[in-house]
N, CA, C and O of each residue as an XYZ file, in Angstrom:
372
protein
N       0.850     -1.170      0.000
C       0.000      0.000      0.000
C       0.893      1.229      0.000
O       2.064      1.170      0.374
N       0.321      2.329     -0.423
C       1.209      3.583     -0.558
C       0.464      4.515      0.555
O      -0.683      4.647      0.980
N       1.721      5.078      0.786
C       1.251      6.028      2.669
C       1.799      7.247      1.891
O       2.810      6.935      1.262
N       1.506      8.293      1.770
C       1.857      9.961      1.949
C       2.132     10.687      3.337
O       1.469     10.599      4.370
N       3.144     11.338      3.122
C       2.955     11.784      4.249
C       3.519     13.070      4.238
O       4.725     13.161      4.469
N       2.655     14.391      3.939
C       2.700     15.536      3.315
C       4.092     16.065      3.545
O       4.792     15.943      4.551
N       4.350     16.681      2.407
C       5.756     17.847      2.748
C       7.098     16.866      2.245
O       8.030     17.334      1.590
N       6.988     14.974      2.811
C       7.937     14.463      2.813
C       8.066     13.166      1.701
O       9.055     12.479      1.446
N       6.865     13.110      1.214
C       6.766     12.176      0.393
C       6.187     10.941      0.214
O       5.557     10.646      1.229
N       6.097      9.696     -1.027
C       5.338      8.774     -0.083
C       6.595      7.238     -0.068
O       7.708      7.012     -0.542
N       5.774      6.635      0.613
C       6.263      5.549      1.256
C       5.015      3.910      0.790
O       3.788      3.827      0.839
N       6.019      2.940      0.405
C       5.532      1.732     -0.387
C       5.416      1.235      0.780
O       6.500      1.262      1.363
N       4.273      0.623      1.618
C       4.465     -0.454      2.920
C       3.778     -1.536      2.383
O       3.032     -1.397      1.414
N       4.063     -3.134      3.206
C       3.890     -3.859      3.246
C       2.764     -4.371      3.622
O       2.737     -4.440      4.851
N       1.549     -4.874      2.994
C       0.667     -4.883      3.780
C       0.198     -5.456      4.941
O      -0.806     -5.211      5.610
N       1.130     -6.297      5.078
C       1.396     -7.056      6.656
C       1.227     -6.106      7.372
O       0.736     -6.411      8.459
N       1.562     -4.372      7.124
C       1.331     -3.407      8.366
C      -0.005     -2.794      8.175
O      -0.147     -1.886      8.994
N      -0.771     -2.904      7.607
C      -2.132     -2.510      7.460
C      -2.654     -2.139      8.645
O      -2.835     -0.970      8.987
N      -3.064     -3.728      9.702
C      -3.761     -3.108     10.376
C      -2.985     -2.231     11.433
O      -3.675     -1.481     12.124
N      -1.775     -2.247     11.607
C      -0.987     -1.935     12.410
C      -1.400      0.138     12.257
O      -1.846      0.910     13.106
N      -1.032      0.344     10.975
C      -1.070      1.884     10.731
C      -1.993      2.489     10.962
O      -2.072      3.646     11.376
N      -3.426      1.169     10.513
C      -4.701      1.703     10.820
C      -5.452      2.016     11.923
O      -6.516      2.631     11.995
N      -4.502      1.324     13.109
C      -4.764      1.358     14.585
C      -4.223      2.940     15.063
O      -4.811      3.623     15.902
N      -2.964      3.356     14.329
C      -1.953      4.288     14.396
C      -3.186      5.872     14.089
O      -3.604      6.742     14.852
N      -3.393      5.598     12.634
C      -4.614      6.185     12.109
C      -5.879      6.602     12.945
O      -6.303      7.742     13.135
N      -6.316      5.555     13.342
C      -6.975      5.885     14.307
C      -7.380      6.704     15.491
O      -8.387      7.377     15.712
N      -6.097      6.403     16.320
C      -5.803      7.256     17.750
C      -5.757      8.933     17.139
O      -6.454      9.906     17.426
N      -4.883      8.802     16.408
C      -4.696     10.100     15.607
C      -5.691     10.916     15.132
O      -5.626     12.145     15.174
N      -7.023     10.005     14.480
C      -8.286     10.450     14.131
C      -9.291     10.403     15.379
O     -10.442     10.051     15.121
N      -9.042     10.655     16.423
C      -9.641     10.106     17.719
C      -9.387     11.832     18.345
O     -10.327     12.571     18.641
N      -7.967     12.206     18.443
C      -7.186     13.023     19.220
C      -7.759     14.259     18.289
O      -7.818     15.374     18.806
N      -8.125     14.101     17.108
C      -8.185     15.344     16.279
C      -9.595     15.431     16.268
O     -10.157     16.453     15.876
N     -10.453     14.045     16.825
C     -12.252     14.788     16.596
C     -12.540     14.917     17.894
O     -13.518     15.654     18.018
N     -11.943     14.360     19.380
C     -11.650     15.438     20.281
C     -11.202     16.843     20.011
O     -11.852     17.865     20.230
N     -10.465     16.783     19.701
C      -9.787     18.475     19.718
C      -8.920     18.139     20.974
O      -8.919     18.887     21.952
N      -8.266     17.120     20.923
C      -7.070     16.965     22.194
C      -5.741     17.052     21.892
O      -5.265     16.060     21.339
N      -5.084     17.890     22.089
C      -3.744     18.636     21.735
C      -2.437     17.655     22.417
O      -1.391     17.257     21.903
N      -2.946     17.493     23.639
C      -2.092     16.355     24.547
C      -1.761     15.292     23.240
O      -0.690     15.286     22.632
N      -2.598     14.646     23.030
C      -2.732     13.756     22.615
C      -2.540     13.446     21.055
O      -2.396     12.318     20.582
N      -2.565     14.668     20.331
C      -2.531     14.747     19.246
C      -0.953     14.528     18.783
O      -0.669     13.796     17.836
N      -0.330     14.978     19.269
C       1.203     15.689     18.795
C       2.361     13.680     18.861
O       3.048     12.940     18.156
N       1.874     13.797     20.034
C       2.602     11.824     19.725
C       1.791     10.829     19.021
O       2.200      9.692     18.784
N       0.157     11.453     18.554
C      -0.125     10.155     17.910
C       0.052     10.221     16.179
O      -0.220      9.284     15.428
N       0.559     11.523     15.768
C       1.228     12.093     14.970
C       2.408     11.275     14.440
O       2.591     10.470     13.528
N       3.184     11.881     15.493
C       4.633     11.946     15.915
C       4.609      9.565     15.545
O       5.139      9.030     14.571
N       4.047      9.012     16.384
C       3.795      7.496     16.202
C       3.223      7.226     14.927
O       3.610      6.109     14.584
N       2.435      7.762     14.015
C       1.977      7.026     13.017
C       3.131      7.061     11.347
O       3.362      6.306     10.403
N       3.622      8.645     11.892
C       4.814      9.129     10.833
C       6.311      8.022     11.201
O       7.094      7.441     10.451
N       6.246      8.072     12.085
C       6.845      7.121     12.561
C       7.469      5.642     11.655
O       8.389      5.201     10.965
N       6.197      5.350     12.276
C       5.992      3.825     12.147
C       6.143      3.664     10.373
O       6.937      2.949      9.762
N       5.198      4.498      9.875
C       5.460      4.830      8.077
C       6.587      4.455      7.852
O       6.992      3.381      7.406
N       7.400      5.850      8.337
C       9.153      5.399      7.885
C       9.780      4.220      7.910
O      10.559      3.862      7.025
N       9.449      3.458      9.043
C      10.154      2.835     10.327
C       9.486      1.370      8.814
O      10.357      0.636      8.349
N       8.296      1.242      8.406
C       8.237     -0.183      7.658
C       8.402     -0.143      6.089
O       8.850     -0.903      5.231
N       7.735      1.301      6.132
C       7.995      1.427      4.619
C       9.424      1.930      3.489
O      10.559      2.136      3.918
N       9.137      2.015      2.438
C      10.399      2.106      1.645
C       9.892      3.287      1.223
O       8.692      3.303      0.948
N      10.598      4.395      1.095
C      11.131      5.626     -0.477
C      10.804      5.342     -1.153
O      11.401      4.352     -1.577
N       9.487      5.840     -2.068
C       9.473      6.136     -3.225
C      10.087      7.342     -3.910
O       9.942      8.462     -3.418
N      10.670      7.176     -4.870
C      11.316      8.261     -5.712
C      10.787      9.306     -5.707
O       9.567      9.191     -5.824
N      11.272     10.710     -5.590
C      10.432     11.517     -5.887
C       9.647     12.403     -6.781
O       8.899     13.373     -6.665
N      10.308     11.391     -8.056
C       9.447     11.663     -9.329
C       8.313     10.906     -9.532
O       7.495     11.134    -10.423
N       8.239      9.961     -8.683
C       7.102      9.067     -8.772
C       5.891      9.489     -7.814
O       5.942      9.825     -6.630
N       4.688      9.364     -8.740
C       3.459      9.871     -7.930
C       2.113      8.683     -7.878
O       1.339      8.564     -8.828
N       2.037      8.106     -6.990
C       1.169      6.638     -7.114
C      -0.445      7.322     -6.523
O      -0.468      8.462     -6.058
N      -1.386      6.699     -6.592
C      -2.291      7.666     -5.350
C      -1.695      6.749     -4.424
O      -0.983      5.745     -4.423
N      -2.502      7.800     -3.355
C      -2.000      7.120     -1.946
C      -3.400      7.082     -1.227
O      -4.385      7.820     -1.184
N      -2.885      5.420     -0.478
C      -4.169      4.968      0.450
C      -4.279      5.495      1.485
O      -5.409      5.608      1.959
N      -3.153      5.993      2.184
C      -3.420      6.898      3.580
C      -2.316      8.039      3.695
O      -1.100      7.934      3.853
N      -3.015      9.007      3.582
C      -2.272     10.695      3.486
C      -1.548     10.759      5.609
O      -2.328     10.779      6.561
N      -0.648     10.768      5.692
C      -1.143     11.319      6.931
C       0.018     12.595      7.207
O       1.216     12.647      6.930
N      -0.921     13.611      7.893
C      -0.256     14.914      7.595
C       1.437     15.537      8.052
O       2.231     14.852      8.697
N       1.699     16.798      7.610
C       3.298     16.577      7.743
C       3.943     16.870      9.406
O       3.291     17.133     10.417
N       5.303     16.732      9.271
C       5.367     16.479     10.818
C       4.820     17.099     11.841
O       4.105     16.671     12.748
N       5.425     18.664     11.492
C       5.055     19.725     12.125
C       3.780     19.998     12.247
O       3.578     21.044     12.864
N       2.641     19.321     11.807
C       1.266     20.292     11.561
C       0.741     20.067     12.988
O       1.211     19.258     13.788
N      -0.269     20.870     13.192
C      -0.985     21.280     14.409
C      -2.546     20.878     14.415
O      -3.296     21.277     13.525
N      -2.791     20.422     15.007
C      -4.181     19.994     15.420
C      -5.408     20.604     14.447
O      -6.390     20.073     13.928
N      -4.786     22.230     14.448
C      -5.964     23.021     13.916
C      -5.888     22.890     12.470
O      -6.832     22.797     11.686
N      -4.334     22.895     12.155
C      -4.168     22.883     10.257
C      -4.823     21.675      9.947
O      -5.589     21.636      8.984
N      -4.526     20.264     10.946
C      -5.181     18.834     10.738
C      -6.604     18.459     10.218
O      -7.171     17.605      9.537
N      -6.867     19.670     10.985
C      -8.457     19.561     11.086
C      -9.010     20.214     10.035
O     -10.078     19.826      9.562
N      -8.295     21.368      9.504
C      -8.971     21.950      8.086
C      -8.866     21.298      7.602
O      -9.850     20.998      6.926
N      -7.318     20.232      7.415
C      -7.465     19.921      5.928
C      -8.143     18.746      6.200
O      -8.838     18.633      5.190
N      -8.347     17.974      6.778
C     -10.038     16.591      6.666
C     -11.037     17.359      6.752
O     -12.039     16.742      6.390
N     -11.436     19.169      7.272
C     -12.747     19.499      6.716
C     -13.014     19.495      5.194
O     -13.987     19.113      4.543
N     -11.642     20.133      4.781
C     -11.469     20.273      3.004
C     -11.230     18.947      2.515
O     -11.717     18.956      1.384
N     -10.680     17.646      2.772
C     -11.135     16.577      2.162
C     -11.996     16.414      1.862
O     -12.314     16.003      0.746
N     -13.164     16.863      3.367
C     -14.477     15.679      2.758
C     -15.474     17.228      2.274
O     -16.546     17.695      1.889
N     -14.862     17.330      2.453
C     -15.627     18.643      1.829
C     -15.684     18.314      0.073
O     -16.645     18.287     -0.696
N     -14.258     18.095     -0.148
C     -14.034     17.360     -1.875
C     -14.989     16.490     -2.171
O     -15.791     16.430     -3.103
N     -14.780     15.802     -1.217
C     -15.080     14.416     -1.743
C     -16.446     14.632     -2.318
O     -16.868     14.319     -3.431
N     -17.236     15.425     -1.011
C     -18.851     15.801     -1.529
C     -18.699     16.078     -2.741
O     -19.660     15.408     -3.120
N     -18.380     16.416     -3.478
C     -18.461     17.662     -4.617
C     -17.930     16.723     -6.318
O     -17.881     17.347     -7.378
């Protein structure tokens, strides 16, 4: 599966880590529809992580879609949250 992970590029993983990222995904999507800041910044910090940590470099001329975007290191709770309002905001449309 292909992971994005804004600003830095994407990453080819194995799908043996599926559910693993999706658990990762989760907490992360948990911390951000709280609005919990504590909580947000390491489950971030763990899912970018873990990306690196199984997946491989894709080139950076290469552009695949990607099955799970997850945002860039630095971002903040609030930028997080626009941009999944403006996803699904797309998606409607």
């Amino acid at each position: 599966m292909i992971v994005r992970i804004l600003g830095e590029g994407q990453f080819d993983v194995d799908e043996r880590y599926r559910d693993q990222l999706g658990k990762l995904d989760a907490a992360l999507m948990e911390a951000v529809d709280r609005g919990d800041e504590r909580a947000f910044g390491p489950a971030l910090l763990a899912l970018a992580s873990e990306v690196r940590s199984v997946g491989t470099a894709l080139a950076d001329d290469a552009f695949v879609p990607s099955e799970l975007v997850v945002p860039f290191a630095d971002a903040t709770l609030a930028e997080t949250s626009a941009l999944l309002t403006d996803s699904s905001t797309a998606d409607e449309g």
